[in-house]
C-alpha positions as CSV (number, residue, x, y, z in Angstrom):
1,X,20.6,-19.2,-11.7
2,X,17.1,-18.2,-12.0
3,X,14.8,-16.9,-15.1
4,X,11.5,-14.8,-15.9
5,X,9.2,-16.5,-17.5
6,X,5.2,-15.9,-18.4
7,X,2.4,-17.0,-20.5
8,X,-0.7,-17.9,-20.3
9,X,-2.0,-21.6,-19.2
10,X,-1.5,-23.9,-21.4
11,X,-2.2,-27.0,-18.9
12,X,-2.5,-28.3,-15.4
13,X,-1.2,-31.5,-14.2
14,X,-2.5,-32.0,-10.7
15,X,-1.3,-35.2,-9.4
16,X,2.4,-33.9,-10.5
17,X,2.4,-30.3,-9.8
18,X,3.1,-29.1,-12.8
19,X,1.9,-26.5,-15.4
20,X,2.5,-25.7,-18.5
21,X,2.3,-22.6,-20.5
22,X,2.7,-22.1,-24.5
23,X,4.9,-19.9,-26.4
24,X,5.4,-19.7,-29.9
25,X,4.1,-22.9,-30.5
26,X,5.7,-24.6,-27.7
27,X,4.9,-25.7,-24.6
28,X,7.1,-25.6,-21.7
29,X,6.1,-27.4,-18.0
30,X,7.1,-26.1,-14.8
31,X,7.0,-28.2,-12.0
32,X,5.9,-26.9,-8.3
33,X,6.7,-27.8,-4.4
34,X,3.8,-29.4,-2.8
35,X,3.1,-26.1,-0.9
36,X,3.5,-24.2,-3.6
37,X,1.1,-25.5,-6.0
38,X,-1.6,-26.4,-3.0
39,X,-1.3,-22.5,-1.9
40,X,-2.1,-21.3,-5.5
41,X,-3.8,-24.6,-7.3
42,X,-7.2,-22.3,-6.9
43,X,-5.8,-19.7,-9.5
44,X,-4.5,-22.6,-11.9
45,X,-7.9,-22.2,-14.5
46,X,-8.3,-21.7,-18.0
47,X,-7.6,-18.5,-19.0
48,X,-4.8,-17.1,-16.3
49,X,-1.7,-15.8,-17.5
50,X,1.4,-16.6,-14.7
51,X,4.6,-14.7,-14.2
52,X,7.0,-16.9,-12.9
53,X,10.6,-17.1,-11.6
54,X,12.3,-20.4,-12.6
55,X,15.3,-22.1,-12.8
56,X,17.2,-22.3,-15.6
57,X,18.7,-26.2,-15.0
58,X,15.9,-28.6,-16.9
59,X,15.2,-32.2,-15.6
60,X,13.2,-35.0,-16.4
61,X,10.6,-35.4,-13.7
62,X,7.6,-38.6,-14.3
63,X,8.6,-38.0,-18.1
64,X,8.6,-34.3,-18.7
65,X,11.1,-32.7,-19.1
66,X,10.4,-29.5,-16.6
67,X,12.0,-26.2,-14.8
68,X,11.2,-25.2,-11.0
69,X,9.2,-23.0,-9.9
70,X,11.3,-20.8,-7.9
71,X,8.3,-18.5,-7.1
72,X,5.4,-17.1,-8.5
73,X,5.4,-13.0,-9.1
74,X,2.2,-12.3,-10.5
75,X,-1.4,-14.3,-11.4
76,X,-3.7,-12.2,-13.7
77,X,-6.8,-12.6,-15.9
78,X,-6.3,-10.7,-19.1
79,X,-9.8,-8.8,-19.7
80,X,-9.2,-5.9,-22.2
81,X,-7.5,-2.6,-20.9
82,X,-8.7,-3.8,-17.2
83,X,-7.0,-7.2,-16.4
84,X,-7.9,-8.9,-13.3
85,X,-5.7,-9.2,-10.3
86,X,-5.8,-12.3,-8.3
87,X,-2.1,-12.4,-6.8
88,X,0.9,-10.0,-7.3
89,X,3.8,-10.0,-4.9
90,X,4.9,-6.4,-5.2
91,X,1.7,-5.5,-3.8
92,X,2.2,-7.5,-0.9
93,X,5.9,-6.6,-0.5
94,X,4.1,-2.6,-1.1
95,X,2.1,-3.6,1.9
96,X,4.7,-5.3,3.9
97,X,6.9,-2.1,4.2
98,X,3.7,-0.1,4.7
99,X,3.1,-2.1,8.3
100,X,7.1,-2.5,8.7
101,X,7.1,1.6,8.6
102,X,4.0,2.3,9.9
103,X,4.6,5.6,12.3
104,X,3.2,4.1,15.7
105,X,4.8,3.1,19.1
106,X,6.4,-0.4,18.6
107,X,7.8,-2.9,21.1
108,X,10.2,-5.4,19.1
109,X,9.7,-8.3,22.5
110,X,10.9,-11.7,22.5
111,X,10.1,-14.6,25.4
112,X,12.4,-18.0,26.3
113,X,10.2,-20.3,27.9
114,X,11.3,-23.0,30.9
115,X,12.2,-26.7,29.2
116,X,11.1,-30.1,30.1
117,X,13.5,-32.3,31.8
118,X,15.4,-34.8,29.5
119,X,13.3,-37.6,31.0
120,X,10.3,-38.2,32.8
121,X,8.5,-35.3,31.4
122,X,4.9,-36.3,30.3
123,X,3.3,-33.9,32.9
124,X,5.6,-30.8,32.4
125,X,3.9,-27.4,31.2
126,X,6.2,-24.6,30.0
127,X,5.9,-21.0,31.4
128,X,7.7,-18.1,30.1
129,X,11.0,-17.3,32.3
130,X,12.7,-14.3,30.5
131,X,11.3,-11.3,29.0
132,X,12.9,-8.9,26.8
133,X,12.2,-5.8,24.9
134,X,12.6,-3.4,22.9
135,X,10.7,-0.2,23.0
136,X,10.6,2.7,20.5
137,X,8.4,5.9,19.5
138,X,6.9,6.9,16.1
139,X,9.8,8.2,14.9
140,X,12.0,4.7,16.2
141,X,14.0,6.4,18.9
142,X,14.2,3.7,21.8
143,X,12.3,5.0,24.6
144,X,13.3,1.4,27.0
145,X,15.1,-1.7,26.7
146,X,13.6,-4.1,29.0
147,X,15.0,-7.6,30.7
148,X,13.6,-9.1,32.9
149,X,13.9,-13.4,35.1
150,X,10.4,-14.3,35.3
151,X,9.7,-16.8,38.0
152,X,7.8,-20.2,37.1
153,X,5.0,-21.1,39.2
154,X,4.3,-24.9,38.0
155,X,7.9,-26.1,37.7
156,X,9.7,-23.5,39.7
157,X,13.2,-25.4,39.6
158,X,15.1,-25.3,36.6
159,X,16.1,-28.3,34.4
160,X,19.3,-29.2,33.0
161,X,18.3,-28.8,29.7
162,X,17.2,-25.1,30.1
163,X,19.9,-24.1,32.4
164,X,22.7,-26.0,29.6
165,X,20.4,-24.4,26.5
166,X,19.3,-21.2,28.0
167,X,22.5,-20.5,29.9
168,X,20.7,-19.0,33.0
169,X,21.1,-20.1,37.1
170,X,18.7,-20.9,39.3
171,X,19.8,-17.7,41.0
172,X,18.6,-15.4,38.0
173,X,15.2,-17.3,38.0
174,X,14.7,-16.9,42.5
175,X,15.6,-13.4,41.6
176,X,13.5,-12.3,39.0
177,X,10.1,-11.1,39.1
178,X,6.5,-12.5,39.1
179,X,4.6,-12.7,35.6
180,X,1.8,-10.8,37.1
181,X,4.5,-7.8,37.7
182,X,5.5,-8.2,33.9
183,X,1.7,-8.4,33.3
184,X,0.9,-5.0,34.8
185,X,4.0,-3.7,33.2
186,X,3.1,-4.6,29.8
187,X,-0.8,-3.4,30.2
188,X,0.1,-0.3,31.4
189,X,2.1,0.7,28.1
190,X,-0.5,-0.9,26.0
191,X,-3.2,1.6,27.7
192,X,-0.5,4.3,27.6
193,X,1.0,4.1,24.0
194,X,-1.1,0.9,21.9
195,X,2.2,0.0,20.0
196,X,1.8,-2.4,17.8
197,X,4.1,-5.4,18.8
198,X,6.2,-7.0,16.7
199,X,7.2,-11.0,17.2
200,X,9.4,-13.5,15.3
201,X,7.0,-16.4,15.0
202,X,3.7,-17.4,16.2
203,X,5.0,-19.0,19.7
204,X,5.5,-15.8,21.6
205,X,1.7,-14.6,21.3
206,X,0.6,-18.5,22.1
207,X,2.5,-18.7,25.5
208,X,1.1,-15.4,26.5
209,X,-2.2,-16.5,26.4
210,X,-1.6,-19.8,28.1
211,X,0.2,-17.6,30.7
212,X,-2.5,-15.2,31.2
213,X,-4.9,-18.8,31.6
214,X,-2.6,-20.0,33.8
215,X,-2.6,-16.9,36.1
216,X,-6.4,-16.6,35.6
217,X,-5.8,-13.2,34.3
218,X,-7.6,-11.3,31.4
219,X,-5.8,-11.9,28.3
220,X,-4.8,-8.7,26.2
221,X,-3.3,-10.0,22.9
222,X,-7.0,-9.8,21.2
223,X,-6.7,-6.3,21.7
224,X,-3.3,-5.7,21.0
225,X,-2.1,-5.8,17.1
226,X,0.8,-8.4,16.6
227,X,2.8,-8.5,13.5
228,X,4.6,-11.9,13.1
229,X,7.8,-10.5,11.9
230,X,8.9,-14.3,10.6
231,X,5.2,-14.5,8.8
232,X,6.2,-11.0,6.7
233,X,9.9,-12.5,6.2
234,X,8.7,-15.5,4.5
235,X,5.8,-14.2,1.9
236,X,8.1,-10.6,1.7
237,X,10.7,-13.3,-0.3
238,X,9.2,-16.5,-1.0
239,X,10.9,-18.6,1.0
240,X,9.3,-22.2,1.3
241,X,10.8,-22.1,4.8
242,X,11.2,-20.7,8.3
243,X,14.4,-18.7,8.7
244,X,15.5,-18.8,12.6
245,X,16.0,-15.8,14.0
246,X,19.8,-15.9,14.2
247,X,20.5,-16.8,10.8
248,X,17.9,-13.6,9.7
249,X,19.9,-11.6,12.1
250,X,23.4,-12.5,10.5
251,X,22.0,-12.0,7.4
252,X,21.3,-8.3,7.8
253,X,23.7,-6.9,10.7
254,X,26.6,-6.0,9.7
255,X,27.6,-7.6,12.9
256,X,28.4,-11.4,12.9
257,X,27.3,-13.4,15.9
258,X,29.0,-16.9,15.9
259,X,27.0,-18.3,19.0
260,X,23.3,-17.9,19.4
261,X,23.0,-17.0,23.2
262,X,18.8,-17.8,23.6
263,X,18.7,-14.5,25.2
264,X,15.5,-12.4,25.5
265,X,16.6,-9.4,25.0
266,X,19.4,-9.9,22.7
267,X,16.7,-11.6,20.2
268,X,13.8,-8.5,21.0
């Protein structure tokens, strides 16, 4: 069970990540996660005044008796009628649903790359083998649902970890297509449309670029806007964590998948 609390710095104890703020002639010390308190230390001067959610359960932490910091709401500077604004959440959540439901072409994609063998893998390079996407117009009406085998280059049999962990053949890799096809694919709806593409995680923009490398081809992500869906996730409700991808999706359908598949397309 959680609690709002706020006040204005009373003290800052560094080397245990906690703060405390005074009320009514008491002083009260709330104690951060490492993360936490190195993401917002720089705020933490004389002078601020904190909003805070906190739990309610108290414990004795190096001698002081503290609360956790569940997350911080707001971060301000009192100055008359015109306080000063350094963080405040519901902005960024404001902003968040802004890019979330921004009217513009979007393509939801999602890539499952090729997997070392269990041993004698020092010199193996992943390439991406599966494409899949989701396509939509301004007014989110899917215009294409795209899956698609991509055939390695490097390592052009597949291991027995990918084919047990991906669930694929060797016959839907022989028969897909080459990354070049996707390639031209892909840049001909950027020129087309500009969506803005939406990921889950950081990975799927990395491996594109060490594709278009590998291939010697001129890279397009630069150009194209990517919004990290997992990024917005965490900073939309404070989690401290990553959430996968399947547990966010059983979260919010209203459908219940007991098995992740590792499926392109199902994931886009």
């Amino acid at each position: 069970m959680d609690e709002f609390v706020n006040g204005m710095l009373h003290g800052v104890y560094v080397s245990k990540r906690v703060i405390a703020i005074k009320k009514k002639r008491k002083v009260y010390f709330y104690y951060m996660s490492k993360g936490m308190f190195r993401s917002f230390m720089m705020y933490f001067t004389p002078g601020m005044y904190v909003f805070l959610n906190v739990s309610r359960r108290q414990r004795i932490y190096k001698g002081i008796l503290v609360q956790n910091v569940v997350s911080i709401e707001k971060i301000l500077k009192p100055r008359k009628n015109h306080p000063v604004i350094y963080y405040d959440v519901s902005i960024i959540k404001s902003g968040i649903k802004k890019i979330v439901n921004e009217p513009r072409y979007k393509i939801f994609i999602d890539f499952e790359m090729s997997m070392p063998p269990y041993t004698n893998y020092e010199n193996f390079v992943s390439e991406i083998i599966q494409v899949g996407y989701v396509f939509t117009d301004p007014s989110g009406k899917i215009i294409e649902e795209y899956r698609s085998y991509i055939k390695p280059i490097l390592f052009p049999e597949l291991t027995k970890r990918a084919i047990k962990f991906l669930h694929i053949s060797q016959e839907d890799l022989d028969n897909g297509i080459s990354y070049v096809e996707f390639y031209n694919r892909f840049i001909d709806i950027f020129h087309k449309y500009d969506p803005i593409i939406y990921v889950w995680g950081s990975n799927d923009q990395l491996e594109l670029n060490k594709m278009n490398k590998l291939y010697k081809l001129k890279s397009f992500t630069k150009r194209m806007r990517f919004i990290n869906l997992l990024k917005l996730h965490k900073n939309y409700f404070g989690l401290k964590n990553d959430m996968g991808l399947f547990n966010a999706y059983n979260i919010y359908s209203e459908i219940d998948l007991n098995n992740q598949k590792h499926d392109a397309m199902e994931d886009a």
